[in-house]
Every structure is written in structure tokens, then in C-alpha cells.
GULO-415735 format. One record per atom (N, C-alpha, C, CB): x, y, z. Coordinates in steps of 0.2 Angstrom, whole numbers, padded with zeros to 4 digits, always signed. Glycine has a CB too. Example, Ala and Ser with C-alpha at 12.3 -4.5 7.8 and 13.67 -1.06 7.14 Angstrom:
2
+0066-0028+0039;+0062-0022+0039;+0066-0016+0039;+0057-0022+0045;+0064-0011+0035;+0068-0005+0036;+0064+0000+0039;+0070-0003+0029;
***
This chain:
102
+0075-0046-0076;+0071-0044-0082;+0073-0048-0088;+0073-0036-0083;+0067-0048-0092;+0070-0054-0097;+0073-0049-0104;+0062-0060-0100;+0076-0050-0106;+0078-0046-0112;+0078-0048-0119;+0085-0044-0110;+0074-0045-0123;+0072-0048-0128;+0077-0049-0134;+0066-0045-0130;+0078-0054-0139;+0084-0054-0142;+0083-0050-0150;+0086-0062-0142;+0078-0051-0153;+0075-0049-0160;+0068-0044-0160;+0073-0056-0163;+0069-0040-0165;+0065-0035-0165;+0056-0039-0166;+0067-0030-0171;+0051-0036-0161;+0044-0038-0161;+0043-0032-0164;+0040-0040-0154;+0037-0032-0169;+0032-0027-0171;+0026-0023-0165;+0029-0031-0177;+0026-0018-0167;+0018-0014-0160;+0021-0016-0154;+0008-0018-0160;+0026-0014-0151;+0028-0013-0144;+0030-0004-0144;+0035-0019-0140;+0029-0001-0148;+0029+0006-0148;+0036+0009-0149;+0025+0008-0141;+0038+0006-0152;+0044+0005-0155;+0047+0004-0165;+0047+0000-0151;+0049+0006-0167;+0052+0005-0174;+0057+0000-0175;+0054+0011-0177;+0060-0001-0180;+0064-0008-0182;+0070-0003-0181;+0063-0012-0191;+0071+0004-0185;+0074+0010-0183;+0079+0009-0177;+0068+0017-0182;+0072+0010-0173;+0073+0011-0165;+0075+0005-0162;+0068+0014-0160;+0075-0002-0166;+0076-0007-0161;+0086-0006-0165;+0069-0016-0164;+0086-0006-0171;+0092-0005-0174;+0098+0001-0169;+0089-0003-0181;+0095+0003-0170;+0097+0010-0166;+0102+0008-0157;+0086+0014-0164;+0097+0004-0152;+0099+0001-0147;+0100-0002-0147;+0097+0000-0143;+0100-0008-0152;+0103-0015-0150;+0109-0017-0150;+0100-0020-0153;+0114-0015-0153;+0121-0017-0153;+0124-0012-0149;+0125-0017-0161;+0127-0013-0142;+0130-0010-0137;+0137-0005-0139;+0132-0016-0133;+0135+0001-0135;+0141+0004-0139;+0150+0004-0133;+0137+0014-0141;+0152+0002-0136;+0159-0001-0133;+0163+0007-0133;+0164-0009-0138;+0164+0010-0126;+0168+0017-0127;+0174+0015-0126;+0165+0024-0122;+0178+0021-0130;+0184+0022-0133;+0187+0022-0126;+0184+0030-0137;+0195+0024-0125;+0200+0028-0122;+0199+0035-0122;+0206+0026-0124;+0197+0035-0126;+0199+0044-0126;+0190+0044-0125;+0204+0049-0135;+0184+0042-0125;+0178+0044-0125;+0180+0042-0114;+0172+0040-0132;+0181+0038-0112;+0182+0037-0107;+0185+0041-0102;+0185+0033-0108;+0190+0045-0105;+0195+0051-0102;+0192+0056-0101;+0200+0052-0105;+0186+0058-0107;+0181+0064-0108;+0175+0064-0102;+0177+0063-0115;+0175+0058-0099;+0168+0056-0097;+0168+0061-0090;+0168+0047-0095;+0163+0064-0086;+0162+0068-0082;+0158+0066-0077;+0160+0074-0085;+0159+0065-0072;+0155+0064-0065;+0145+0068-0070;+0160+0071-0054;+0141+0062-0067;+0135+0063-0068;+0134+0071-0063;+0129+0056-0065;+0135+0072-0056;+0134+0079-0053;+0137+0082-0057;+0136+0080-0046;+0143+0083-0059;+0146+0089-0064;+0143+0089-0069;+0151+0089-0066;+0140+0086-0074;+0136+0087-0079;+0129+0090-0079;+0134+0082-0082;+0125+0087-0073;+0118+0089-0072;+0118+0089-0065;+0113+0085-0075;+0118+0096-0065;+0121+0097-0054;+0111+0100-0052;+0131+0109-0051;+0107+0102-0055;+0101+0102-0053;+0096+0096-0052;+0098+0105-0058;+0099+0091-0058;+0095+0085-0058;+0098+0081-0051;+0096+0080-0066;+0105+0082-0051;+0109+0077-0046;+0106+0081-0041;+0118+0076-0046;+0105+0086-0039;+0102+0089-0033;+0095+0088-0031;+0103+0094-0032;+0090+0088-0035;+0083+0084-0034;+0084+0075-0032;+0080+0086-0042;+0087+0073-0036;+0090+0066-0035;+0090+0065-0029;+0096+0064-0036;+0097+0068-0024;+0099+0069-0019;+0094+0069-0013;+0102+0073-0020;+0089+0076-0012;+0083+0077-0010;+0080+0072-0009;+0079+0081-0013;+0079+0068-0015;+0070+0065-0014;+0073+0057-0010;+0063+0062-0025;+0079+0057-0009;+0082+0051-0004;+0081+0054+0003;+0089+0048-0005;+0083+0060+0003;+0081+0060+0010;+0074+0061+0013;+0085+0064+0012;+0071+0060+0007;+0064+0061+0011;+0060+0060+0015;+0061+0061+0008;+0059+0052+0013;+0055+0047+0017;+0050+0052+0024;+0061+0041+0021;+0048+0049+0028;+0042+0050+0032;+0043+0054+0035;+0040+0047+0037;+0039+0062+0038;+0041+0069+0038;+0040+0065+0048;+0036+0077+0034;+0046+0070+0049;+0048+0068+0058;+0044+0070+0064;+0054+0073+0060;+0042+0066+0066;+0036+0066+0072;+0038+0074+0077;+0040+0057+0079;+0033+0077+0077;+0034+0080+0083;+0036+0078+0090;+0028+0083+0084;+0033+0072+0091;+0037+0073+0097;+0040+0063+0095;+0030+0075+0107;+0049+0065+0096;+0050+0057+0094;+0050+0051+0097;+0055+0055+0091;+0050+0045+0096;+0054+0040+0103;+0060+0040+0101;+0052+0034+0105;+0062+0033+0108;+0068+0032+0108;+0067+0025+0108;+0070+0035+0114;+0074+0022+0105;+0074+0015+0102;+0076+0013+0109;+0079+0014+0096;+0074+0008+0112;+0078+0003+0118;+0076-0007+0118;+0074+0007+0127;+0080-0009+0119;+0081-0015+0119;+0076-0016+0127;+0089-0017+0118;+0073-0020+0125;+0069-0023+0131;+0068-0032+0130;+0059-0018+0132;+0069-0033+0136;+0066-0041+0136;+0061-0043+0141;+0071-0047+0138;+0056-0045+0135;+0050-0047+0139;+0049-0054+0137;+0044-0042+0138;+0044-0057+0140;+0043-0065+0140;+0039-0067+0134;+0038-0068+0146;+0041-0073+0131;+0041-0075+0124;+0032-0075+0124;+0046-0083+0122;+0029-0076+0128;+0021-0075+0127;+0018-0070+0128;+0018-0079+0132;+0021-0065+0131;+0017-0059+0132;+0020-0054+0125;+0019-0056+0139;+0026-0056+0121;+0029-0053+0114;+0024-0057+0107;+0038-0056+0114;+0021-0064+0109;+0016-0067+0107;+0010-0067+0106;+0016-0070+0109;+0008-0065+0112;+0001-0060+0113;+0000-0055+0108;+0001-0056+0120;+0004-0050+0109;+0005-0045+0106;+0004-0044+0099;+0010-0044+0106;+0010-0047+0096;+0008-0049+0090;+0005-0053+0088;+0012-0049+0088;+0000-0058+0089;-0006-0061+0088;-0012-0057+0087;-0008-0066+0095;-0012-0050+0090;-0017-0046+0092;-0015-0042+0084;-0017-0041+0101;-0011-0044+0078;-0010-0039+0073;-0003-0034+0073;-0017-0034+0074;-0005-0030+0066;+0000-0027+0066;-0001-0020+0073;+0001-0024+0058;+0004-0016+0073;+0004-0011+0078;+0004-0014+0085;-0001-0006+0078;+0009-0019+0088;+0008-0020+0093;+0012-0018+0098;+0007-0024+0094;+0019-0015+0095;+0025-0010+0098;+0019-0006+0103;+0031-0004+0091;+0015-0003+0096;+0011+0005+0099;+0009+0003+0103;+0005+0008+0096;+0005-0003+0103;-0002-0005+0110;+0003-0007+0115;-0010-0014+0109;+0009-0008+0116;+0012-0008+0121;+0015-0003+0126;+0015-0011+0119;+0016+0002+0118;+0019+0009+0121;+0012+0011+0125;+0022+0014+0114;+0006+0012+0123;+0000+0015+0126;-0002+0012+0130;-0005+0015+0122;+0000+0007+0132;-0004+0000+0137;+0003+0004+0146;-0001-0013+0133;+0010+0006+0141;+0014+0006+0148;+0012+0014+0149;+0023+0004+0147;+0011+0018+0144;+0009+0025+0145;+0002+0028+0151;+0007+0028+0138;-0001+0023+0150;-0008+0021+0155;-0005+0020+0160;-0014+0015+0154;-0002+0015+0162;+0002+0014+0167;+0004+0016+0171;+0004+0011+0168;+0009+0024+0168;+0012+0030+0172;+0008+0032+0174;+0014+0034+0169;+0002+0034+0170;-0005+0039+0172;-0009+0037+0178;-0011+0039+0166;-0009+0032+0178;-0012+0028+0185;-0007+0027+0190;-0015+0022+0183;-0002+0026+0190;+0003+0025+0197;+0008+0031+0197;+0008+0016+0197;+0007+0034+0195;+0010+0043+0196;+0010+0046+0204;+0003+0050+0191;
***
């Protein structure tokens, strides 16, 4: 991020406000010794925080299972030549294959 050194006019900001932020405030010893964990200060915010990391993709009804397989450098080629999703078309190509030799 580039950081600008002198105050620009109309970036939605005052000379005030540029004055205001621009010289870094260097804390004390004793402002240091006062200082309180962010969860102890704001234990609602830190817990919404918390939440929305564990969010990501809601969990498959039915899940898989991760496994290492080795297959031939041309048929892993193929595959992925044919586009994204080609784990899937493999997973579905071997699921057919149950369905038929059952």
C-alpha cells in the first residue's frame, strides 16, 4: 500500500483530519501497562470476529474422504485438460463403475 506523505485536498478528508493522523502516537509505559487484550475490551465484537472464521462452506450432507491415489501421468492429464472439476468427473466416472460391476 502506498502511503501518502503530505496532505491532498477532496479525498474526503480535512487538513484537521490529515493533522489529526499523521504524526504517530508513540505510547507511554504506563499507557502500555493499561493496555487490555482486544477480547477483554470488546468480548461481542471478538466473538462475531471469531464466528465469521469459522464459517467458510456449510458441510456437505454426505462428505468425502481425502485419499492419495496414483494414477498415470496421462490419464491425470486427460482430466484436467477436460477443465476445472475433474477430481468430480472422476469421482462420477468411478461411481458408474460400482453401479455396473456390483
Amino acid at each position: 500500500m502506498k502511503t501518502q506523505k503530505n496532505f491532498q485536498p477532496g479525498r474526503g478528508y480535512s487538513k484537521a483530519d490529515w493533522d489529526a493522523v499523521s504524526d504517530p502516537h508513540t505510547s507511554t509505559a504506563d499507557e502500555l501497562a493499561q493496555a487490555r487484550p482486544f477480547k477483554e475490551v470488546f468480548p461481542d465484537l471478538h466473538a462475531k470476529i471469531v464466528e465469521a472464521r469459522k464459517a467458510g462452506r456449510p458441510k456437505a450432507a454426505v462428505t468425502k474422504q481425502a485419499v492419495s491415489l496414483r494414477l498415470d501421468q496421462d490419464v491425470v492429464a486427460g482430466f484436467k485438460a477436460m477443465g476445472s472439476g475433474w477430481q468430480t468427473r472422476i469421482n462420477e466416472i468411478l461411481k458408474q463403475h460400482l453401479k455396473e460391476h456390483r
